[in-house]
N, C-alpha and C positions, 0 to 999 in steps of 0.2 A: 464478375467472373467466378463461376465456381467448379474447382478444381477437384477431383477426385483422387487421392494419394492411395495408391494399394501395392501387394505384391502376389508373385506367384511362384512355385514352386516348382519342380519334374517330378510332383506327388502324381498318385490314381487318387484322384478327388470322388467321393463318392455324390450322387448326386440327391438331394435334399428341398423339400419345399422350406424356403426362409420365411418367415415370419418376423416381419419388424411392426413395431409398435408406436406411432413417433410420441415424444413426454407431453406433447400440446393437446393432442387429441386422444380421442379414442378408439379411430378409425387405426381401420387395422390393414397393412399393404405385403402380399405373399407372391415367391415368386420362385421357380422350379428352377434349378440349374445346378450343376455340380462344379461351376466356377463363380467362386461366391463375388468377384468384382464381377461381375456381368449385371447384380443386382441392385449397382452402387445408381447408374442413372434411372431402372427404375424404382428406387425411392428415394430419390431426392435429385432430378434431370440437371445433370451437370455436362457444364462447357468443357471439360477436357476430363479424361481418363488415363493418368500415370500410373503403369505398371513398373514397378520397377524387381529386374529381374538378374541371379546369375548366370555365368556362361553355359553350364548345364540347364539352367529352366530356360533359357533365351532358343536352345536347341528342341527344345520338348513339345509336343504336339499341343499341349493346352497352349502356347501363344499363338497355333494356327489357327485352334480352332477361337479364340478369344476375338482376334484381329476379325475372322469371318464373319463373327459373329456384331462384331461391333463397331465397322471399319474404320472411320478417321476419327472416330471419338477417341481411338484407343492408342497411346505412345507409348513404346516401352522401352523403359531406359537401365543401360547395363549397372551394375553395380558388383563389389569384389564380394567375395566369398563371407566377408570378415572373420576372418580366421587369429586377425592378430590388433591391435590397439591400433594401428596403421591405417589398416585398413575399416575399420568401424566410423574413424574421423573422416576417409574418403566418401563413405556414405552418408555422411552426415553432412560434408562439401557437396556431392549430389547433389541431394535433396534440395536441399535449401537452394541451390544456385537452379534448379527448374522452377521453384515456386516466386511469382512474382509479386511483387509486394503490392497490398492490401485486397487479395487474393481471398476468395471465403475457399476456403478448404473443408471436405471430407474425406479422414482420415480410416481405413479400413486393414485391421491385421491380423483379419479371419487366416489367409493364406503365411504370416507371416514368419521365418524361422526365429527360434529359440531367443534368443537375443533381442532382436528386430524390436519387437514391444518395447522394453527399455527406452533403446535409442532414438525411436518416432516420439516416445510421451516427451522427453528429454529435448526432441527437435521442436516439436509442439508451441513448447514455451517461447523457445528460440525464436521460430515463426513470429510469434504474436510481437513482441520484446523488439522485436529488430527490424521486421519488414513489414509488423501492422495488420496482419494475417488475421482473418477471423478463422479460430478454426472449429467452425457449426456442430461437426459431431464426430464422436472416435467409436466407429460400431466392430462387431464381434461377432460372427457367426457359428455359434456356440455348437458343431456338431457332436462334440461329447454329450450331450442333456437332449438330447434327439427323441420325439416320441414315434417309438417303434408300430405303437397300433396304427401308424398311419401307413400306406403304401403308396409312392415313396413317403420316407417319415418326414417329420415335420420340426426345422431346429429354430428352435427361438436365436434372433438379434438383438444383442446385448449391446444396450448404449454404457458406453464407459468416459464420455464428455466430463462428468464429475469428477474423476482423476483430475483434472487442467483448473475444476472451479477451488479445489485443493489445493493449487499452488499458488489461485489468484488470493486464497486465503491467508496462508503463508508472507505470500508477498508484500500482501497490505501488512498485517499485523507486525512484520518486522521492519518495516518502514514507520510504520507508527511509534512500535517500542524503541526505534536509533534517534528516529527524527520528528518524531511527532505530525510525518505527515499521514493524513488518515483518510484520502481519497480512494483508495482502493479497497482501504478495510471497509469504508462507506457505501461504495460502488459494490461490493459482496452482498451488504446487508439487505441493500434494496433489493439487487438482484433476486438474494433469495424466498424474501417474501413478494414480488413481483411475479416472481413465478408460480403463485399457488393461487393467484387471482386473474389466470387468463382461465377465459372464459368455455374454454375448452377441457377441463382441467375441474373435474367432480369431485374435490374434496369439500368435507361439511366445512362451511365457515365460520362455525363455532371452534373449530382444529385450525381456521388458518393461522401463520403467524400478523398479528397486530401492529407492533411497536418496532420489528428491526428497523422496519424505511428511515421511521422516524429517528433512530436512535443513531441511526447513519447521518442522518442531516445535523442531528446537534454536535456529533461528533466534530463533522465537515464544518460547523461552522465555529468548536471549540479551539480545533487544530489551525483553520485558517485566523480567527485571532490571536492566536499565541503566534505563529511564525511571520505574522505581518506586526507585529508588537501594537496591538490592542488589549494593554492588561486589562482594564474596566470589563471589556466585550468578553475579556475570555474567565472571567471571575462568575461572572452571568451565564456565561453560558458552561462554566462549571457543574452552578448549579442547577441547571436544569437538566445538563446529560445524567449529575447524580442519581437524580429523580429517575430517570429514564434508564437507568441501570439495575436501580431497584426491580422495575414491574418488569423487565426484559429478562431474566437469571431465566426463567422459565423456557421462555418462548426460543432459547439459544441453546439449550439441552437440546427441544424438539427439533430446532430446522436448522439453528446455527453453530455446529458443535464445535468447531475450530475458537468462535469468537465468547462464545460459555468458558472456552479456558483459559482465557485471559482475565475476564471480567474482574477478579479480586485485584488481580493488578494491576488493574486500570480504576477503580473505586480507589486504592491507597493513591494511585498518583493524582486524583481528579479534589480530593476529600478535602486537602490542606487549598486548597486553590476556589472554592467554592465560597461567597460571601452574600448572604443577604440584601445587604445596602451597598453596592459597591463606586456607590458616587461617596460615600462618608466616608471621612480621612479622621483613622480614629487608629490606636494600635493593631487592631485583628485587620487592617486594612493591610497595612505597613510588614502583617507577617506573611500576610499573603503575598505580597509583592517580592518578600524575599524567598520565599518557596517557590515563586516562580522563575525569580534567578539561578535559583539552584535546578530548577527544571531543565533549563536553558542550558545550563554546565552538564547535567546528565544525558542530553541531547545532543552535546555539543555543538549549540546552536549559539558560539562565541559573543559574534556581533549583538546577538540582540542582550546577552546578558550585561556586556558593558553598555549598552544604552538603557538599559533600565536600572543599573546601580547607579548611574549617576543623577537618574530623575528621581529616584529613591531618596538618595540624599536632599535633594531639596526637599520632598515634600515630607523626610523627616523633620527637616528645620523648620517646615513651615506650623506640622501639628506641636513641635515642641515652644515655639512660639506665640503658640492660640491661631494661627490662620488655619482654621478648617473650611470656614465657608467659602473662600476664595481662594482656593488653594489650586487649582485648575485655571484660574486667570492668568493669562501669557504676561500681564504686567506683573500681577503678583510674581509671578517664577522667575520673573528677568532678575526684578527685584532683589529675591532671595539669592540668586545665583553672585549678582553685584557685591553681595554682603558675601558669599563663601569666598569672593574670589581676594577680597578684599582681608574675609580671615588668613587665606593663605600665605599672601603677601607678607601680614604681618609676623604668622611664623616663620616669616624666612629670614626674616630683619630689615624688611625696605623701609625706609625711611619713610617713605609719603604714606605709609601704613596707621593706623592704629589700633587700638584694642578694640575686638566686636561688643558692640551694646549687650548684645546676648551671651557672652563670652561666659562669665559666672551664673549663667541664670538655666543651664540645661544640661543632663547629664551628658558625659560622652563628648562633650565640645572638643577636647585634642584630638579625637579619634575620628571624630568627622570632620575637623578641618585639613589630618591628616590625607584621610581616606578621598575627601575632594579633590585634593591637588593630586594623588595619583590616579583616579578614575577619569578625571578629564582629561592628563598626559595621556592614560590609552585611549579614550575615545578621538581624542586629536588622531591620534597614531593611527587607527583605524578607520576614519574618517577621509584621510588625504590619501588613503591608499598608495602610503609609499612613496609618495611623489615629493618625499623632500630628501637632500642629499646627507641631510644630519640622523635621518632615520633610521633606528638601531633593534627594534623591537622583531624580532622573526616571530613566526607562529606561535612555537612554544613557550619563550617568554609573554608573547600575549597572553594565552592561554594559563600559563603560572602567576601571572598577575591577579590576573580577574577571579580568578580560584582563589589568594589570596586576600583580595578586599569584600569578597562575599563573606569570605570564614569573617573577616574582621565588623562585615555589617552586623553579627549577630549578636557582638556583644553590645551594641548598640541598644539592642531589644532586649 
Protein backbone atom coordinates (compact mmCIF):
# COMPACT_ATOMS: atom_id res chain seq x y z
CA UNK A 1 0.00 0.00 0.00
CA UNK A 2 1.39 3.19 -0.84
CA UNK A 3 0.12 6.19 0.79
CA UNK A 4 0.40 9.59 -0.25
CA UNK A 5 0.79 12.30 2.90
CA UNK A 6 0.22 16.08 1.63
CA UNK A 7 -1.38 19.23 2.60
CA UNK A 8 -3.15 22.23 1.31
CA UNK A 9 -3.89 25.58 2.04
CA UNK A 10 -6.75 28.72 1.14
CA UNK A 11 -3.47 29.97 -0.75
CA UNK A 12 -4.16 31.20 -4.94
CA UNK A 13 -1.63 28.57 -5.94
CA UNK A 14 -0.06 29.61 -9.02
CA UNK A 15 -0.09 27.08 -11.57
CA UNK A 16 3.39 25.57 -12.82
CA UNK A 17 4.72 22.64 -14.87
CA UNK A 18 6.74 20.26 -12.10
CA UNK A 19 9.47 18.63 -13.05
CA UNK A 20 10.63 15.66 -10.82
CA UNK A 21 13.59 13.79 -11.41
CA UNK A 22 13.47 10.31 -9.58
CA UNK A 23 17.57 9.49 -7.94
CA UNK A 24 17.39 5.89 -9.84
CA UNK A 25 16.99 7.12 -13.36
CA UNK A 26 17.32 9.69 -15.60
CA UNK A 27 14.03 9.68 -17.05
CA UNK A 28 12.56 12.65 -16.29
CA UNK A 29 8.29 12.93 -15.35
CA UNK A 30 6.45 16.67 -15.74
CA UNK A 31 3.28 17.67 -15.07
CA UNK A 32 1.05 20.93 -15.20
CA UNK A 33 -1.21 21.89 -12.37
CA UNK A 34 -1.19 24.60 -9.78
CA UNK A 35 -2.19 21.98 -6.92
CA UNK A 36 1.07 20.57 -6.44
CA UNK A 37 -0.52 17.02 -4.57
CA UNK A 38 -2.57 16.34 -7.84
CA UNK A 39 1.07 15.38 -9.10
CA UNK A 40 1.77 13.06 -6.06
CA UNK A 41 -0.10 9.90 -8.11
CA UNK A 42 1.32 10.89 -11.32
CA UNK A 43 4.81 10.23 -10.27
CA UNK A 44 4.78 7.74 -8.13
CA UNK A 45 0.70 5.85 -8.64
CA UNK A 46 -0.29 5.59 -5.12
CA UNK A 47 -3.29 3.71 -3.32
CA UNK A 48 -4.57 6.65 -1.14
CA UNK A 49 -4.07 10.50 -1.25
CA UNK A 50 -4.23 12.12 2.39
CA UNK A 51 -4.74 15.73 2.34
CA UNK A 52 -4.64 16.91 5.41
CA UNK A 53 -6.24 20.19 5.98
CA UNK A 54 -7.53 23.43 8.36
CA UNK A 55 -11.07 24.58 8.95
CA UNK A 56 -10.35 27.58 6.56
CA UNK A 57 -8.48 25.44 3.56
CA UNK A 58 -11.20 22.44 4.23
CA UNK A 59 -13.72 25.65 3.25
CA UNK A 60 -11.78 26.85 0.16
CA UNK A 61 -12.27 25.93 -3.39
CA UNK A 62 -8.84 24.06 -4.03
CA UNK A 63 -10.36 21.01 -2.10
CA UNK A 64 -13.33 21.17 -4.57
CA UNK A 65 -11.55 21.40 -7.12
CA UNK A 66 -8.84 18.69 -5.93
CA UNK A 67 -11.68 16.12 -4.83
CA UNK A 68 -13.06 16.60 -8.78
CA UNK A 69 -10.08 16.23 -9.90
CA UNK A 70 -9.06 13.16 -8.26
CA UNK A 71 -12.12 11.62 -6.67
CA UNK A 72 -11.80 8.57 -4.31
CA UNK A 73 -8.18 8.68 -4.34
CA UNK A 74 -8.38 11.70 -2.38
CA UNK A 75 -9.27 11.94 1.76
CA UNK A 76 -8.99 14.79 3.56
CA UNK A 77 -8.58 14.91 6.94
CA UNK A 78 -9.05 17.97 9.39
CA UNK A 79 -6.41 19.09 11.40
CA UNK A 80 -6.05 22.41 14.22
CA UNK A 81 -4.62 25.43 13.10
CA UNK A 82 -1.43 24.66 15.56
CA UNK A 83 -1.30 27.64 16.86
CA UNK A 84 -0.02 26.40 20.24
CA UNK A 85 2.17 23.06 21.63
CA UNK A 86 -1.33 21.43 22.05
CA UNK A 87 -2.36 21.52 19.29
CA UNK A 88 0.99 20.63 16.93
CA UNK A 89 0.88 17.03 19.27
CA UNK A 90 -2.89 16.77 18.00
CA UNK A 91 -1.39 16.84 14.56
CA UNK A 92 1.10 14.72 15.06
CA UNK A 93 -1.90 12.21 16.98
CA UNK A 94 -3.49 12.68 13.43
CA UNK A 95 -1.21 11.80 11.42
CA UNK A 96 0.18 8.89 12.64
CA UNK A 97 -3.29 7.35 13.77
CA UNK A 98 -4.37 7.57 9.56
CA UNK A 99 -1.11 6.03 8.65
CA UNK A 100 -1.10 2.27 8.88
CA UNK A 101 1.56 0.27 9.74
CA UNK A 102 4.14 -1.02 7.28
CA UNK A 103 2.48 1.45 4.94
CA UNK A 104 5.23 2.81 2.03
CA UNK A 105 4.56 6.39 2.45
CA UNK A 106 5.11 9.55 0.25
CA UNK A 107 5.64 12.39 1.97
CA UNK A 108 4.85 15.96 0.07
CA UNK A 109 5.25 19.62 1.83
CA UNK A 110 5.22 21.65 -1.24
CA UNK A 111 1.70 23.17 0.03
CA UNK A 112 2.75 22.95 3.70
CA UNK A 113 2.43 25.97 6.43
CA UNK A 114 5.35 27.43 8.28
CA UNK A 115 6.03 24.85 10.78
CA UNK A 116 4.45 21.86 9.16
CA UNK A 117 7.98 20.76 7.69
CA UNK A 118 9.42 20.30 11.07
CA UNK A 119 6.77 18.34 12.59
CA UNK A 120 6.13 15.73 9.24
CA UNK A 121 10.47 15.19 9.31
CA UNK A 122 10.11 14.70 13.11
CA UNK A 123 6.76 12.27 12.49
CA UNK A 124 8.78 10.65 9.56
CA UNK A 125 11.07 9.07 12.02
CA UNK A 126 8.22 8.28 14.34
CA UNK A 127 6.56 6.33 11.36
CA UNK A 128 9.52 4.25 10.47
CA UNK A 129 10.42 3.62 14.46
CA UNK A 130 6.91 2.59 15.59
CA UNK A 131 4.79 1.36 12.80
CA UNK A 132 7.52 0.12 10.19
CA UNK A 133 6.57 2.64 7.70
CA UNK A 134 8.75 2.91 4.72
CA UNK A 135 8.84 6.23 4.09
CA UNK A 136 10.08 6.05 -0.20
CA UNK A 137 10.34 9.82 -0.62
CA UNK A 138 9.86 13.48 1.19
CA UNK A 139 9.46 15.72 -2.30
CA UNK A 140 9.20 19.71 -2.53
CA UNK A 141 7.82 21.60 -5.12
CA UNK A 142 10.21 24.31 -5.22
CA UNK A 143 8.02 27.35 -6.88
CA UNK A 144 10.57 29.99 -5.50
CA UNK A 145 13.65 28.66 -8.32
CA UNK A 146 10.73 28.51 -11.10
CA UNK A 147 12.18 29.19 -14.70
CA UNK A 148 10.45 32.02 -15.85
CA UNK A 149 11.40 31.66 -19.73
CA UNK A 150 9.08 29.04 -19.74
CA UNK A 151 5.23 29.73 -20.15
CA UNK A 152 3.65 28.33 -17.78
CA UNK A 153 7.24 28.30 -15.90
CA UNK A 154 8.67 25.24 -15.19
CA UNK A 155 9.57 24.39 -10.92
CA UNK A 156 11.94 21.86 -10.32
CA UNK A 157 10.98 18.88 -7.40
CA UNK A 158 13.28 18.65 -4.82
CA UNK A 159 13.70 15.14 -3.27
CA UNK A 160 14.67 15.86 0.40
CA UNK A 161 14.51 11.84 1.39
CA UNK A 162 18.30 12.43 2.63
CA UNK A 163 17.07 14.48 5.74
CA UNK A 164 15.54 10.91 7.26
CA UNK A 165 18.93 8.89 5.78
CA UNK A 166 20.53 11.73 8.33
CA UNK A 167 18.94 10.46 11.15
CA UNK A 168 19.28 6.84 10.10
CA UNK A 169 22.98 7.95 10.46
CA UNK A 170 22.70 9.35 13.66
CA UNK A 171 20.73 6.67 14.91
CA UNK A 172 23.15 3.91 13.99
CA UNK A 173 26.28 5.79 15.18
CA UNK A 174 24.86 6.35 18.62
CA UNK A 175 23.73 3.14 19.10
CA UNK A 176 27.11 2.05 18.26
CA UNK A 177 29.00 4.62 20.45
CA UNK A 178 26.25 3.57 23.86
CA UNK A 179 26.16 0.03 22.92
CA UNK A 180 28.17 -1.18 20.49
CA UNK A 181 25.49 -2.23 18.46
CA UNK A 182 26.44 -1.32 14.73
CA UNK A 183 23.60 -2.64 12.56
CA UNK A 184 22.18 0.40 11.49
CA UNK A 185 25.46 2.15 11.18
CA UNK A 186 26.25 -1.07 8.79
CA UNK A 187 22.84 -0.92 7.05
CA UNK A 188 23.83 3.08 6.21
CA UNK A 189 27.05 2.11 4.86
CA UNK A 190 25.80 -0.45 2.34
CA UNK A 191 22.96 1.57 1.57
CA UNK A 192 25.08 4.29 0.57
CA UNK A 193 27.45 2.84 -1.68
CA UNK A 194 24.39 0.48 -3.09
CA UNK A 195 23.07 3.26 -4.31
CA UNK A 196 25.72 4.47 -6.70
CA UNK A 197 25.64 0.98 -8.30
CA UNK A 198 22.16 0.86 -9.55
CA UNK A 199 22.26 0.55 -12.78
CA UNK A 200 20.43 3.50 -13.65
CA UNK A 201 22.51 5.85 -11.96
CA UNK A 202 25.64 7.34 -14.53
CA UNK A 203 28.34 7.92 -12.15
CA UNK A 204 32.09 7.11 -13.31
CA UNK A 205 33.06 4.16 -11.34
CA UNK A 206 36.30 5.07 -10.78
CA UNK A 207 34.07 8.01 -8.33
CA UNK A 208 32.06 5.23 -6.92
CA UNK A 209 32.37 4.43 -3.28
CA UNK A 210 34.47 0.82 -2.92
CA UNK A 211 34.95 -0.28 0.62
CA UNK A 212 31.81 1.21 2.78
CA UNK A 213 29.59 -2.22 2.03
CA UNK A 214 32.39 -4.00 3.04
CA UNK A 215 33.49 -1.94 6.02
CA UNK A 216 29.72 -2.30 7.29
CA UNK A 217 29.88 -5.97 7.25
CA UNK A 218 33.25 -6.20 9.28
CA UNK A 219 31.74 -3.76 11.41
CA UNK A 220 28.41 -6.00 11.77
CA UNK A 221 30.48 -8.86 12.31
CA UNK A 222 32.97 -6.97 14.96
CA UNK A 223 29.89 -5.72 17.03
CA UNK A 224 28.08 -8.91 16.71
CA UNK A 225 31.24 -10.73 18.34
CA UNK A 226 31.77 -8.50 21.15
CA UNK A 227 27.84 -8.44 22.34
CA UNK A 228 27.51 -12.24 21.77
CA UNK A 229 30.98 -12.68 23.80
CA UNK A 230 33.29 -14.04 21.19
CA UNK A 231 36.61 -12.30 22.26
CA UNK A 232 38.91 -14.57 19.81
CA UNK A 233 36.10 -13.51 16.69
CA UNK A 234 36.11 -10.12 17.82
CA UNK A 235 40.05 -9.56 18.35
CA UNK A 236 40.13 -10.87 14.39
CA UNK A 237 37.89 -9.19 13.39
CA UNK A 238 39.30 -6.07 15.10
CA UNK A 239 41.88 -6.27 13.03
CA UNK A 240 40.58 -6.57 9.83
CA UNK A 241 37.95 -3.40 10.37
CA UNK A 242 41.39 -1.68 11.41
CA UNK A 243 42.61 -2.32 7.92
CA UNK A 244 39.39 -1.30 6.54
CA UNK A 245 39.42 2.02 8.33
CA UNK A 246 42.51 2.80 7.09
CA UNK A 247 41.61 2.72 2.93
CA UNK A 248 37.79 3.98 3.76
CA UNK A 249 38.93 7.78 5.57
CA UNK A 250 38.53 8.78 2.00
CA UNK A 251 35.73 7.25 0.39
CA UNK A 252 33.51 8.67 3.91
CA UNK A 253 34.57 12.35 3.23
CA UNK A 254 33.03 11.59 -0.43
CA UNK A 255 29.71 9.71 0.24
CA UNK A 256 29.70 8.96 3.94
CA UNK A 257 30.11 12.16 5.89
CA UNK A 258 28.19 11.48 9.09
CA UNK A 259 30.40 8.05 9.46
CA UNK A 260 34.09 10.10 8.37
CA UNK A 261 33.40 11.82 11.67
CA UNK A 262 33.49 9.39 13.79
CA UNK A 263 36.25 7.25 12.21
CA UNK A 264 39.26 8.56 14.75
CA UNK A 265 37.06 7.31 17.50
CA UNK A 266 36.42 4.33 16.34
CA UNK A 267 40.35 3.56 15.23
CA UNK A 268 41.18 4.40 19.29
CA UNK A 269 38.41 2.15 20.41
CA UNK A 270 39.10 -0.84 17.66
CA UNK A 271 43.25 -0.25 18.08
CA UNK A 272 43.85 -1.77 21.59
CA UNK A 273 41.40 -4.82 20.72
CA UNK A 274 43.23 -5.85 17.46
CA UNK A 275 45.75 -8.84 17.76
CA UNK A 276 47.62 -10.82 15.14
CA UNK A 277 47.56 -14.32 16.56
CA UNK A 278 44.61 -14.23 18.60
CA UNK A 279 44.45 -18.06 19.38
CA UNK A 280 48.18 -17.33 21.47
CA UNK A 281 47.86 -16.98 25.04
CA UNK A 282 50.72 -14.76 25.64
CA UNK A 283 50.50 -11.28 27.53
CA UNK A 284 49.37 -8.81 24.59
CA UNK A 285 46.68 -11.53 24.54
CA UNK A 286 45.58 -10.99 28.24
CA UNK A 287 45.78 -7.07 27.57
CA UNK A 288 43.64 -7.27 25.01
CA UNK A 289 41.08 -9.15 26.93
CA UNK A 290 41.20 -6.55 29.50
CA UNK A 291 40.57 -3.54 27.17
CA UNK A 292 37.77 -5.39 26.12
CA UNK A 293 36.32 -5.47 29.65
CA UNK A 294 36.70 -2.14 29.88
CA UNK A 295 34.90 -1.89 26.48
CA UNK A 296 32.13 -3.73 28.07
CA UNK A 297 32.08 -1.09 31.20
CA UNK A 298 32.02 1.88 28.76
CA UNK A 299 29.10 0.21 26.95
CA UNK A 300 27.82 -0.80 29.75
CA UNK A 301 27.29 -3.95 28.55
CA UNK A 302 27.62 -5.45 32.50
CA UNK A 303 26.95 -8.99 31.94
CA UNK A 304 29.34 -9.69 29.57
CA UNK A 305 32.20 -7.90 31.38
CA UNK A 306 31.77 -10.20 34.48
CA UNK A 307 31.83 -13.14 32.25
CA UNK A 308 34.92 -12.37 30.77
CA UNK A 309 36.78 -11.28 33.90
CA UNK A 310 36.23 -14.37 35.29
CA UNK A 311 37.51 -16.40 32.16
CA UNK A 312 40.38 -13.83 32.31
CA UNK A 313 41.41 -14.96 35.45
CA UNK A 314 41.77 -18.52 34.51
CA UNK A 315 43.52 -18.08 31.45
CA UNK A 316 45.81 -15.71 33.57
CA UNK A 317 46.75 -18.66 35.61
CA UNK A 318 47.00 -20.79 33.03
CA UNK A 319 49.77 -18.56 30.97
CA UNK A 320 51.33 -17.80 34.42
CA UNK A 321 51.71 -21.55 34.80
CA UNK A 322 53.24 -22.50 31.19
CA UNK A 323 49.64 -23.82 29.74
CA UNK A 324 49.56 -21.94 26.64
CA UNK A 325 49.00 -24.48 24.38
CA UNK A 326 45.99 -25.98 26.05
CA UNK A 327 44.67 -23.30 27.41
CA UNK A 328 41.26 -23.29 25.53
CA UNK A 329 40.76 -27.09 26.52
CA UNK A 330 37.44 -27.30 28.68
CA UNK A 331 39.36 -29.92 30.86
CA UNK A 332 42.22 -27.74 31.11
CA UNK A 333 39.95 -24.83 32.38
CA UNK A 334 37.79 -27.02 34.80
CA UNK A 335 41.04 -27.85 35.97
CA UNK A 336 42.34 -24.56 36.66
CA UNK A 337 39.08 -23.33 37.86
CA UNK A 338 39.28 -26.53 40.55
CA UNK A 339 42.64 -25.21 41.75
CA UNK A 340 41.25 -21.11 42.03
CA UNK A 341 38.56 -22.48 43.86
CA UNK A 342 40.36 -24.52 45.99
CA UNK A 343 42.91 -21.33 46.39
CA UNK A 344 40.08 -19.56 47.78
CA UNK A 345 38.87 -21.82 50.27
CA UNK A 346 42.14 -21.86 51.56
CA UNK A 347 42.23 -18.09 52.16
CA UNK A 348 39.36 -18.34 53.94
CA UNK A 349 40.69 -20.80 56.45
CA UNK A 350 38.80 -24.10 55.60
CA UNK A 351 40.23 -26.71 56.84
CA UNK A 352 40.06 -29.40 54.02
CA UNK A 353 41.96 -26.59 52.16
CA UNK A 354 45.70 -26.26 51.48
CA UNK A 355 48.24 -24.14 50.12
CA UNK A 356 48.21 -23.75 45.99
CA UNK A 357 51.24 -25.62 44.38
CA UNK A 358 51.46 -22.40 42.38
CA UNK A 359 50.90 -20.27 45.42
CA UNK A 360 54.84 -18.79 45.49
CA UNK A 361 55.58 -19.47 41.95
CA UNK A 362 53.53 -16.24 40.27
CA UNK A 363 53.20 -12.77 40.71
CA UNK A 364 49.88 -11.41 41.91
CA UNK A 365 48.65 -14.82 43.55
CA UNK A 366 46.61 -12.74 46.70
CA UNK A 367 45.21 -10.53 44.18
CA UNK A 368 43.96 -13.22 42.06
CA UNK A 369 42.89 -15.58 44.37
CA UNK A 370 41.20 -12.56 45.97
CA UNK A 371 39.76 -11.21 42.77
CA UNK A 372 38.31 -14.98 41.94
CA UNK A 373 36.16 -15.43 44.87
CA UNK A 374 34.60 -12.01 44.20
CA UNK A 375 34.09 -12.35 40.34
CA UNK A 376 32.39 -15.66 40.63
CA UNK A 377 30.10 -14.45 43.76
CA UNK A 378 28.95 -11.75 40.92
CA UNK A 379 28.77 -14.08 38.19
CA UNK A 380 26.68 -16.52 40.62
CA UNK A 381 24.59 -13.45 41.30
CA UNK A 382 24.13 -12.75 37.81
CA UNK A 383 23.59 -15.88 36.61
CA UNK A 384 20.49 -17.03 38.81
CA UNK A 385 18.84 -14.05 38.03
CA UNK A 386 17.64 -13.18 41.38
CA UNK A 387 16.16 -16.28 42.11
CA UNK A 388 17.53 -16.89 45.40
CA UNK A 389 16.10 -15.47 48.63
CA UNK A 390 19.63 -14.60 50.11
CA UNK A 391 20.21 -12.24 47.07
CA UNK A 392 21.48 -8.91 48.01
CA UNK A 393 23.40 -7.49 44.96
CA UNK A 394 20.98 -4.63 43.16
CA UNK A 395 22.19 -3.11 39.85
CA UNK A 396 24.45 -0.81 41.06
CA UNK A 397 26.46 -2.70 43.48
CA UNK A 398 26.73 -5.04 40.52
CA UNK A 399 27.94 -2.56 38.39
CA UNK A 400 30.42 -1.14 41.38
CA UNK A 401 31.75 -4.44 41.73
CA UNK A 402 32.78 -5.32 38.49
CA UNK A 403 34.21 -1.68 37.92
CA UNK A 404 36.15 -2.58 40.88
CA UNK A 405 37.77 -5.94 40.03
CA UNK A 406 38.64 -4.73 36.39
CA UNK A 407 40.72 -1.68 38.06
CA UNK A 408 42.11 -4.51 40.22
CA UNK A 409 42.91 -6.82 36.96
CA UNK A 410 45.38 -4.26 35.97
CA UNK A 411 47.56 -4.62 38.41
CA UNK A 412 47.78 -8.00 37.66
CA UNK A 413 49.49 -6.91 34.12
Amino acid sequence: MKIGLSFLGPSDYKTAVYVWRPSSTDRTCEYETDLFPETLNIFFTLTKLLIFVTKDARKHENCHRLQLKLGDLVEFVDIPDGKNENELWQIFDIVTEKVPSNASVIIDITHAFRYLPLVIFNLASYLRRIKNVEVSNIVYGNWEVRDTSFQPPRAPVFDLTSTLELQNWLYGIDAFQRRGEAYELATSLAKTQGRFYKKEISVNSINRPQKLKDTGHCLQDFSEAIRLLRPLKAFEAAKELFSFLEDVHNESILWAKPFAEILRELENEIKLLKLNKPLELNKNHLKAEHHLILYYLEKDLIVQAVLLAREFLVSYLAWQTGIQDQWRDRDIRCKIERKLNQATRWKQGKEDSTVPDWYDKIAGADILIKLWGDVVELRNSIAHCEMNQAETCNPSTIRNNIRNITSQIQSLL
